[in-house]
C-alpha positions as a LaTeX table, in Angstrom:
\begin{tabular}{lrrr}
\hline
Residue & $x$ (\AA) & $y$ (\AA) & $z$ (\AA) \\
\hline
Unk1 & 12.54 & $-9.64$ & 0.98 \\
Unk2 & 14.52 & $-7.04$ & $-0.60$ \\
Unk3 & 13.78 & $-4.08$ & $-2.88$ \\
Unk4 & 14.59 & $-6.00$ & $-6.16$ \\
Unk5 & 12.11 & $-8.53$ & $-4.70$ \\
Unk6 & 9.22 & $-5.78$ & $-4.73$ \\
Unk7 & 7.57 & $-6.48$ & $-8.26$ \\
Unk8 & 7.35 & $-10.10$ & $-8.10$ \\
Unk9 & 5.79 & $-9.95$ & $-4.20$ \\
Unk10 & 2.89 & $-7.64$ & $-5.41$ \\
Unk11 & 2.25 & $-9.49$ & $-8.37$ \\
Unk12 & 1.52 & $-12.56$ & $-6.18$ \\
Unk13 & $-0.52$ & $-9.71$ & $-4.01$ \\
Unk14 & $-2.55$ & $-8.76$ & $-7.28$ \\
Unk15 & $-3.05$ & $-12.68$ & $-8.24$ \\
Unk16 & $-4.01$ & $-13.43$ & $-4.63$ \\
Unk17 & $-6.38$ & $-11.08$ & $-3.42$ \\
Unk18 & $-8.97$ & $-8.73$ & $-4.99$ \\
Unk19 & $-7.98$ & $-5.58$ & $-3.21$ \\
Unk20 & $-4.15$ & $-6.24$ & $-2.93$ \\
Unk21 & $-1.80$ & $-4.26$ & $-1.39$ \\
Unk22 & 0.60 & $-1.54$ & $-4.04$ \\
Unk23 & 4.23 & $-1.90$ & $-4.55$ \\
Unk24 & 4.83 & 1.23 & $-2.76$ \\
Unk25 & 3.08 & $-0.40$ & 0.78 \\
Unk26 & 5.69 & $-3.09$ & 0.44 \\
Unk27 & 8.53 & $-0.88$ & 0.02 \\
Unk28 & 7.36 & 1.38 & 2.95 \\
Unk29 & 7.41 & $-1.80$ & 4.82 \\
Unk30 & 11.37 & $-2.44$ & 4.17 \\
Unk31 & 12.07 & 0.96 & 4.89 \\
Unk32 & 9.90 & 0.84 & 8.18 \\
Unk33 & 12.23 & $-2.08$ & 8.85 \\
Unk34 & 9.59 & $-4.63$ & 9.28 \\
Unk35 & 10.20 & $-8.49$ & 9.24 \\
Unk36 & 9.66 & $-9.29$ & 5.51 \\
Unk37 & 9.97 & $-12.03$ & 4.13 \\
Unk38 & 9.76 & $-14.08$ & 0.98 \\
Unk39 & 9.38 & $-18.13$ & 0.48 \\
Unk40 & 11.43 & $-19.53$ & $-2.97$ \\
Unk41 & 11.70 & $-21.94$ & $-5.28$ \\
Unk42 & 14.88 & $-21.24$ & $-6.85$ \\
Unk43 & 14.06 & $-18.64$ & $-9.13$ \\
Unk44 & 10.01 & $-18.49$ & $-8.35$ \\
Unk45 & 9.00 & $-16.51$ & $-5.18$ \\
Unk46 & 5.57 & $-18.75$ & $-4.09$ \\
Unk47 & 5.20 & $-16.38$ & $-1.32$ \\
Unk48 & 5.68 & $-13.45$ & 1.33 \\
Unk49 & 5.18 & $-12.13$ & 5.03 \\
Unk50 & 5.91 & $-9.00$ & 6.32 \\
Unk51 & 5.51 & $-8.84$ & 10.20 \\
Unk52 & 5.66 & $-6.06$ & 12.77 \\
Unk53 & 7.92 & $-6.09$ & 16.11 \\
Unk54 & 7.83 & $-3.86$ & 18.93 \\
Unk55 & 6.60 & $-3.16$ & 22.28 \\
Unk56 & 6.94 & $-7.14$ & 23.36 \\
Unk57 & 4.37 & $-7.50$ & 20.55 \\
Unk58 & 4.55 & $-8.84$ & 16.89 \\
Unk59 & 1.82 & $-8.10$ & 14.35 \\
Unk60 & 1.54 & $-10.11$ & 11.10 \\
Unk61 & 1.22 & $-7.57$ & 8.38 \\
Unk62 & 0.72 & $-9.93$ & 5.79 \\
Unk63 & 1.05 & $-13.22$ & 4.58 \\
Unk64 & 0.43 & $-14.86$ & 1.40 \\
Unk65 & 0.80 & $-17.91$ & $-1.12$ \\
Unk66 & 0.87 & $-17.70$ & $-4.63$ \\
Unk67 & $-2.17$ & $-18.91$ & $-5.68$ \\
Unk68 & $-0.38$ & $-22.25$ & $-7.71$ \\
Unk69 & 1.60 & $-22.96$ & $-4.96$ \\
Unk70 & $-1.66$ & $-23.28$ & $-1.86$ \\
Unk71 & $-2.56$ & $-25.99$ & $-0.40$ \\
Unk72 & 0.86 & $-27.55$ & 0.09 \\
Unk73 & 1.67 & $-26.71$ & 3.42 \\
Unk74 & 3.90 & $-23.31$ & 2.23 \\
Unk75 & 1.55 & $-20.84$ & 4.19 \\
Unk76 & 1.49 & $-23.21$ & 7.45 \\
Unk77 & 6.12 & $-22.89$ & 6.92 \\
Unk78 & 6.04 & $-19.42$ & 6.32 \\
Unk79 & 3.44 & $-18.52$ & 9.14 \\
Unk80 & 5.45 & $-20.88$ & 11.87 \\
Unk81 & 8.59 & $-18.97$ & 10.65 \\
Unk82 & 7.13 & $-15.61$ & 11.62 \\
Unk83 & 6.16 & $-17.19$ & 14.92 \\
Unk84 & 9.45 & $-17.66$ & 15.04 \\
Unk85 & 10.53 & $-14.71$ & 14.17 \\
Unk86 & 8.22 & $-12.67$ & 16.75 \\
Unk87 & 9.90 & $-15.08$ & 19.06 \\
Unk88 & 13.64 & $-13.71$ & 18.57 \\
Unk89 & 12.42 & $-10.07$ & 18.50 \\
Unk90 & 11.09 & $-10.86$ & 22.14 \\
Unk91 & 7.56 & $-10.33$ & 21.28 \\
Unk92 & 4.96 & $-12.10$ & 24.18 \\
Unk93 & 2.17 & $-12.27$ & 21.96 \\
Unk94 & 1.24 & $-12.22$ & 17.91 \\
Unk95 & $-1.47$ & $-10.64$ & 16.69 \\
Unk96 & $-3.37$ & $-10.62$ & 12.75 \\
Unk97 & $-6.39$ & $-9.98$ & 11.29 \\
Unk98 & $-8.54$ & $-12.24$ & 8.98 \\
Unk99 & $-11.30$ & $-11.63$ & 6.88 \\
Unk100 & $-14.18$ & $-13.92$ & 7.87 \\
Unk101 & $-14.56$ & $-14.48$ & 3.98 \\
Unk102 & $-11.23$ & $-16.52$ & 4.06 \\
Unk103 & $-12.32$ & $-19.65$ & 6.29 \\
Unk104 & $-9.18$ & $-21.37$ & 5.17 \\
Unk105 & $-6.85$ & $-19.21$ & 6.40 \\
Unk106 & $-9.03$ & $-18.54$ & 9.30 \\
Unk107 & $-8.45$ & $-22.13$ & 9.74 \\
Unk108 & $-5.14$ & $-22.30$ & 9.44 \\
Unk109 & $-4.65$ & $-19.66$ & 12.36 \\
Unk110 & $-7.04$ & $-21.62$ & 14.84 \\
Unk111 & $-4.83$ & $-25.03$ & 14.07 \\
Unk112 & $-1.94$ & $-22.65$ & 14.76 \\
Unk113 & $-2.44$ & $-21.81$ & 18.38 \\
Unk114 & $-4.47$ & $-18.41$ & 17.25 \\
Unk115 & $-7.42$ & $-17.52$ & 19.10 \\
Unk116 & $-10.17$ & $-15.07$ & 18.06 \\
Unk117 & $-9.79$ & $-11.91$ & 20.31 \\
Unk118 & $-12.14$ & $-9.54$ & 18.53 \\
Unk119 & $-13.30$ & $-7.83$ & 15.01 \\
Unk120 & $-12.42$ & $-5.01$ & 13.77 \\
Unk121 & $-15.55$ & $-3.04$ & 12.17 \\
Unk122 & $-15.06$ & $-2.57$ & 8.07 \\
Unk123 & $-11.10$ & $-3.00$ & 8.17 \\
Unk124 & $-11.32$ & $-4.22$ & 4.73 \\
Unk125 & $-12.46$ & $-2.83$ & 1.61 \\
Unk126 & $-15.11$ & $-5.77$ & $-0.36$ \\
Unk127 & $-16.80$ & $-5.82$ & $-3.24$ \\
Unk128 & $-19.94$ & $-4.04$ & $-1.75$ \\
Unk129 & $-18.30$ & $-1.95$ & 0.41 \\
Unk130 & $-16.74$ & $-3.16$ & 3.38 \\
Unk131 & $-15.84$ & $-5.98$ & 5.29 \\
Unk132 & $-15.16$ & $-7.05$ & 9.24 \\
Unk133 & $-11.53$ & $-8.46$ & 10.36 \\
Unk134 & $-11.51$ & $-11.00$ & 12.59 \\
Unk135 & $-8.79$ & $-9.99$ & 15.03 \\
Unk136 & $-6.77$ & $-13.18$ & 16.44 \\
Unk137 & $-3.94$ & $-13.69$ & 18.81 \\
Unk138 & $-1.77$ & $-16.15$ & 20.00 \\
Unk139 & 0.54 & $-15.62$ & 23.11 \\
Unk140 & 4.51 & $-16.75$ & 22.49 \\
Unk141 & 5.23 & $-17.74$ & 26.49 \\
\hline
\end{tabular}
C-alpha cells in the first residue's frame, strides 16, 4: 500500500464494514511503518491488510475484501501472505481480533490454524452500542 493507494483502500473500508476505519487511520498506519498491504487486479484494488510487527509478535490490523470480489478465495491469499509476512519479521505468534457477528471470517481464521484465546469486552462500536472481539492466535513455530 502506498499513500496514493489511501482513497481507494477506505472506500473498500466504507463498502465493507458499517463502522469503517478513516483515511487518516490508514495513513497513520504507513507512517507507523506497519505491514500494509493491498491485493490487485490490474487497475482495481479488491483488497487490503495492514499488520503489526514487533516484539517476536505480529498483530493483524486489518484485513479486508471488497465486497464484489468475497468468496473467491482473495481473503484466505491475502491472510496466508501476512502469515507470511509475520514470518520474515521473526514474529513467534499472530494475533487478531474478530467480531463474533462475522462467522465467516471467524471461520476462515479457525481453518487457518487460529485459535480463540480470549474476548475483548466492547472493542467494537455496533449498531446498539457495542460489541465483543473475539481475540485469536495462531503460533508461527
Amino acid at each position: 500500500m502506498r499513500q496514493q493507494d489511501v482513497d481507494a483502500v477506505a472506500d473498500i473500508e466504507k463498502r465493507a464494514y458499517p463502522f469503517p476505519w478513516t483515511p487518516g487511520i490508514f495513513r497513520d498506519c504507513l507512517r507507523a511503518g506497519h505491514q500494509c498491504w493491498v491485493l490487485d487486479a490490474g487497475d482495481r484494488l479488491m483488497g487490503y491488510a495492514v499488520l503489526s510487527t514487533g516484539a517476536g509478535e505480529a498483530h493483524l490490523l486489518n484485513i479486508c475484501i471488497a465486497p464484489e470480489y468475497q468468496g473467491r478465495g482473495h481473503g484466505r491469499r491475502l491472510l496466508r501472505r501476512m502469515v507470511d509476512l509475520a514470518r520474515w519479521h521473526g514474529a513467534q505468534r499472530i494475533f487478531l481480533e474478530v467480531r463474533p457477528s462475522n462467522p465467516r471470517a471467524y471461520a476462515l481464521y479457525q481453518d487457518e490454524g487460529f485459535n480463540e484465546i480470549g474476548q475483548r469486552p466492547n472493542y467494537y462500536p455496533a449498531e446498539k452500542g457495542r460489541e465483543d472481539a473475539i481475540v485469536m492466535a495462531r503460533e508461527l513455530l
